[in-house]
C-alpha positions in Angstrom: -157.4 -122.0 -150.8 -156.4 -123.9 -153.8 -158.9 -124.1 -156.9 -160.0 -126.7 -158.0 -159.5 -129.5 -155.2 -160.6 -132.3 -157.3 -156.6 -133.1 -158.4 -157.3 -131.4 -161.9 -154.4 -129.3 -162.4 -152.6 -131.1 -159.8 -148.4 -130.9 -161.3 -146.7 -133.8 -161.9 -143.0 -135.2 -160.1 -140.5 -136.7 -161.2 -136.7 -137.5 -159.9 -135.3 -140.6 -161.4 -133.0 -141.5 -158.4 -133.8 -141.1 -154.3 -133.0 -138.0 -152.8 -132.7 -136.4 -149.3 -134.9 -133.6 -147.5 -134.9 -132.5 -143.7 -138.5 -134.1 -142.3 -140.8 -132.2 -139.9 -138.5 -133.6 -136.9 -135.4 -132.1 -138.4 -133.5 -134.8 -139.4 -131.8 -136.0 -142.8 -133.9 -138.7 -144.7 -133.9 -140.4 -147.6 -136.9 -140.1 -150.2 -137.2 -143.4 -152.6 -137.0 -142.6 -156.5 -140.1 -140.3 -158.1 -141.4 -139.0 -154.3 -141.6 -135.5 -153.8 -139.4 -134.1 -151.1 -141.2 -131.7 -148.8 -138.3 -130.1 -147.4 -138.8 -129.1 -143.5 -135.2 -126.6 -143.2 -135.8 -123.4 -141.3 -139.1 -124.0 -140.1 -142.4 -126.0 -139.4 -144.0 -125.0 -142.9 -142.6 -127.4 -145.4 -141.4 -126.5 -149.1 -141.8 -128.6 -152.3 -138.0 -128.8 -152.6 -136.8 -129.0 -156.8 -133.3 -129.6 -157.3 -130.7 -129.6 -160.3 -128.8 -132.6 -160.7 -126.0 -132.8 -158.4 -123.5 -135.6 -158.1 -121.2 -135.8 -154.9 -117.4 -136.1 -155.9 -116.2 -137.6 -152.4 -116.1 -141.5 -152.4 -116.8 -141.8 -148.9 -119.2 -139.1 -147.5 -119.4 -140.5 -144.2 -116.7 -142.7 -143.5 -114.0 -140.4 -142.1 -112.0 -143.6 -141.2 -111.7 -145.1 -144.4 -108.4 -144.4 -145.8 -109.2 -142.4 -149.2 -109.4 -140.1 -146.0 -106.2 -138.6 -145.5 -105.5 -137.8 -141.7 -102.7 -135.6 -140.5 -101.9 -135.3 -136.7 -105.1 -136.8 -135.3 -107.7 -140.2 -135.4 -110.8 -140.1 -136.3 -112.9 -142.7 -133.9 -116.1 -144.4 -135.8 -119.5 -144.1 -135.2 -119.7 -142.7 -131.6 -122.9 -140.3 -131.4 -125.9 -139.7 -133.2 -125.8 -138.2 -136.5 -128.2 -135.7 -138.1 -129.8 -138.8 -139.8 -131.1 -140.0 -136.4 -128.3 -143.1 -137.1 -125.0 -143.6 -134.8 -123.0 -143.1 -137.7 -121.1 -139.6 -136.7 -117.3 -140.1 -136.3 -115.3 -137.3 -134.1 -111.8 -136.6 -135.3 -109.4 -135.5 -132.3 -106.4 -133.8 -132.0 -102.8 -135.3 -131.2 -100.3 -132.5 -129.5 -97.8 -132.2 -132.5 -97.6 -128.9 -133.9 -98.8 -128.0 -137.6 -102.3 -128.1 -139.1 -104.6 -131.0 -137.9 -106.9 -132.2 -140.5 -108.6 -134.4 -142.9 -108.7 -134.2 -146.5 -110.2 -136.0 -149.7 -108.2 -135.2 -152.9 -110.2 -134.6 -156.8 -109.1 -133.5 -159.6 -111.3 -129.6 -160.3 -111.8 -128.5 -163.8 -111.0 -124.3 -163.9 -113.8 -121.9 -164.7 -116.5 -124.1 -162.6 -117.3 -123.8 -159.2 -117.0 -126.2 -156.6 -118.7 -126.3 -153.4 -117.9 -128.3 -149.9 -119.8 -129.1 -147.1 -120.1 -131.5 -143.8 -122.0 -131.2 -140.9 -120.1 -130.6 -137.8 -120.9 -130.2 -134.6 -118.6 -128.9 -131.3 -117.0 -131.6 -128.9 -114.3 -130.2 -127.0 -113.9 -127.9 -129.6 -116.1 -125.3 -130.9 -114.5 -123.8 -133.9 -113.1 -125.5 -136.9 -111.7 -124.6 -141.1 -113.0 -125.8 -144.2 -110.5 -124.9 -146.5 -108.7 -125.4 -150.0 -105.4 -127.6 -150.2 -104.2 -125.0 -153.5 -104.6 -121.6 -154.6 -106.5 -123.1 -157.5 -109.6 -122.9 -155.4 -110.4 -119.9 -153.5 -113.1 -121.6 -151.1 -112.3 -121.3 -146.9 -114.3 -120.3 -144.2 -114.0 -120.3 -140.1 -117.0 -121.6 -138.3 -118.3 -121.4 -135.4 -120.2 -124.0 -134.0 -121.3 -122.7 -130.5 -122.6 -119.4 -132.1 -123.5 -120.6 -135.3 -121.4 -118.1 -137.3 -119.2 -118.0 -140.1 -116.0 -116.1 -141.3 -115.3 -116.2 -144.7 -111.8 -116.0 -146.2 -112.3 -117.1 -149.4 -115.0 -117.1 -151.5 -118.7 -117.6 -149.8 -119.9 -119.7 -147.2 -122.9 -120.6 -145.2 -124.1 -122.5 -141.9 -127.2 -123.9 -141.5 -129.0 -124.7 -137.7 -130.3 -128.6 -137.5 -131.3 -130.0 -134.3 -129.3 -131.5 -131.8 -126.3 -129.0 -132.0 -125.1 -130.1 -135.3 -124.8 -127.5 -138.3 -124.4 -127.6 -142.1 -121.0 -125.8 -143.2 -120.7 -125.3 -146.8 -118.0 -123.3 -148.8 -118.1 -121.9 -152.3 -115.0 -121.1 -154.9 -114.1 -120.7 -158.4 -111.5 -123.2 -159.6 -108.8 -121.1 -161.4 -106.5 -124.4 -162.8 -107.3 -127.9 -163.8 -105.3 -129.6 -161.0 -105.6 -132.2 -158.3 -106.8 -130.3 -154.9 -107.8 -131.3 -151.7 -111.1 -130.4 -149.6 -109.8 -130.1 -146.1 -111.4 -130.4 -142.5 -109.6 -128.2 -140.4 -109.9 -128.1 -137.1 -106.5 -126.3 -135.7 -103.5 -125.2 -137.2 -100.1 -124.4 -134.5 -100.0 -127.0 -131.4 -103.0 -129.3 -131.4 -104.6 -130.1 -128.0 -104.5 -133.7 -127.2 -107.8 -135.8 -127.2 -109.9 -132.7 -128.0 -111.6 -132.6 -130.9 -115.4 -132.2 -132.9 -118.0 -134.6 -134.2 -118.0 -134.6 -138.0 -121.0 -136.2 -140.4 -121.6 -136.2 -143.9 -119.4 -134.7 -146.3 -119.7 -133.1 -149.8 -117.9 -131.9 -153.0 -120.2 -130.9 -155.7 -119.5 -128.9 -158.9 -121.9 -125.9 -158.3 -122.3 -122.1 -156.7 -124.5 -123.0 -153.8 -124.8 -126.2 -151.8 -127.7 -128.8 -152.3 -129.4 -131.5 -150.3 -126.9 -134.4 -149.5 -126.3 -137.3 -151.2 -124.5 -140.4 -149.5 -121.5 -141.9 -150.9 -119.9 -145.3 -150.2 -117.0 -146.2 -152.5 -117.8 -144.3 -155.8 -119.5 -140.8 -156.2 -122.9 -141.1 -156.3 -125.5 -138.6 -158.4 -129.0 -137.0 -157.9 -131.0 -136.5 -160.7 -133.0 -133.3 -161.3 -136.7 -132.7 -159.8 -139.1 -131.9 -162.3 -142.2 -130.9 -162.2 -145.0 -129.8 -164.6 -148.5 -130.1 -166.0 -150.6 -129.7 -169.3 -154.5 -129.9 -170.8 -154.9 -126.4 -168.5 -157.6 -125.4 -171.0 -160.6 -125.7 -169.2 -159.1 -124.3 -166.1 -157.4 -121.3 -167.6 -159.1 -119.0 -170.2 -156.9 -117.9 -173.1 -158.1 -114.1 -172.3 -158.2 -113.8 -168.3 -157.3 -115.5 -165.8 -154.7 -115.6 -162.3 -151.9 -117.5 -162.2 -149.9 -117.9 -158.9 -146.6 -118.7 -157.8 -144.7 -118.6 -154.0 -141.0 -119.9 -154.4 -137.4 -118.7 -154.4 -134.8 -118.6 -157.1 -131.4 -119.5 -157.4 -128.7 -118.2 -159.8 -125.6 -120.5 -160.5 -123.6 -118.0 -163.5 -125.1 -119.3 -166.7 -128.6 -120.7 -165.2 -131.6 -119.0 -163.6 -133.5 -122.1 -161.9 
């Protein structure tokens, strides 16, 4: 039970921006400017979710059509199933039958000594694996996923997948940037001779400068920023003695290098 119940002592929120949580049904929604996010991922018990500030470096995060997109030897075809948003906003990219890597990429400029990290949420058509990858040796990020086991092989760095409902997963990739240079996030689905008209459903992608991926944060035409979650209270005096008392915490921490959040 929580002590007292009459809202004294209650913490305050703030987050000067919207920001997206997964909801009790399991899908991706948006949270208006100063509303707490109770975040639903990995279970039916929800968690108060507190971010840093993150800003998304890709100009288009879900518009794998639009041509800051660069497509090598396939098409992407718009808005043809559901996305993890609830929304029929998930492209598919598919495969032509030339012979060389098939992909999609989105080229910015990395600064060395920070790390980056890339994500999209995927999910298997025709086929069931697929490559996030680095365009450079300037960024050691790439990963193999699979997306009908829900498993990841890492080449390069670290990666994760995360389950969501519906068969779609988070993919996310992590690397040190070694040189200041241009470099390209890529979507890989095959490299050798591609199979015509095959391909995989693609949703919601994201470059951030930062050692683990965060919630997602839409982009259309310019990058877009999250600001941080705080929260906090004071005037604890009459509910705390200055000699005894139990304080009590249940959360998880995360380490980026320099900061312990």
């Amino acid at each position: 039970s929580v002590v007292p119940s009459d809202g004294s002592g209650d913490l305050s929120f703030a987050r000067n921006s919207e920001g997206t949580r997964i909801n009790a049904d399991g899908l991706i929604e948006t949270k208006g400017t100063n509303v707490p996010r109770l975040d639903y991922t990995g279970g039916s018990c929800p968690s108060l979710l507190l971010e840093p500030a993150r800003t998304n470096l890709l100009l288009w995060s879900q518009d794998f059509s639009n041509a800051v997109w660069q497509v090598f030897r396939g098409t992407v075809f718009s808005n043809v199933i559901t996305a993890p948003d609830g929304t029929l906003t998930a492209d598919k990219f598919e495969e032509n039958a030339d012979t060389g890597q098939h992909f999609l990429r989105q080229p910015i400029t990395m600064t060395a000594g920070n790390d980056y990290t890339f994500f999209t949420y995927a999910k298997a058509a025709e086929l069931t694996s697929f490559e996030l990858r680095s365009s450079s040796a300037n960024w050691t990020a790439r990963s193999v996923f699979n997306l009908e086991e829900g498993t990841v092989n890492t080449i390069g760095g670290s990666a994760t997948i995360t389950e969501l409902p519906d068969g779609w997963y988070k993919c996310a990739i992590t690397g040190a940037c070694t040189v200041t240079s241009s470099i390209s996030a890529e979507i890989t689905s095959s490299v050798g001779a591609g199979s015509a008209g095959q391909g995989l459903y693609l949703w919601g992608a994201q470059l951030e400068q930062g050692a683990y991926p965060t919630s997602y944060i839409p982009t259309s035409g310019a990058t877009a920023t999250r600001v941080a979650d705080t929260s906090s209270t004071t005037g604890l005096s009459n509910l705390i003695g200055d000699s005894e008392g139990t304080i009590f915490f249940d959360g998880s921490m995360v380490t980026d290098n320099s900061n312990v959040r």
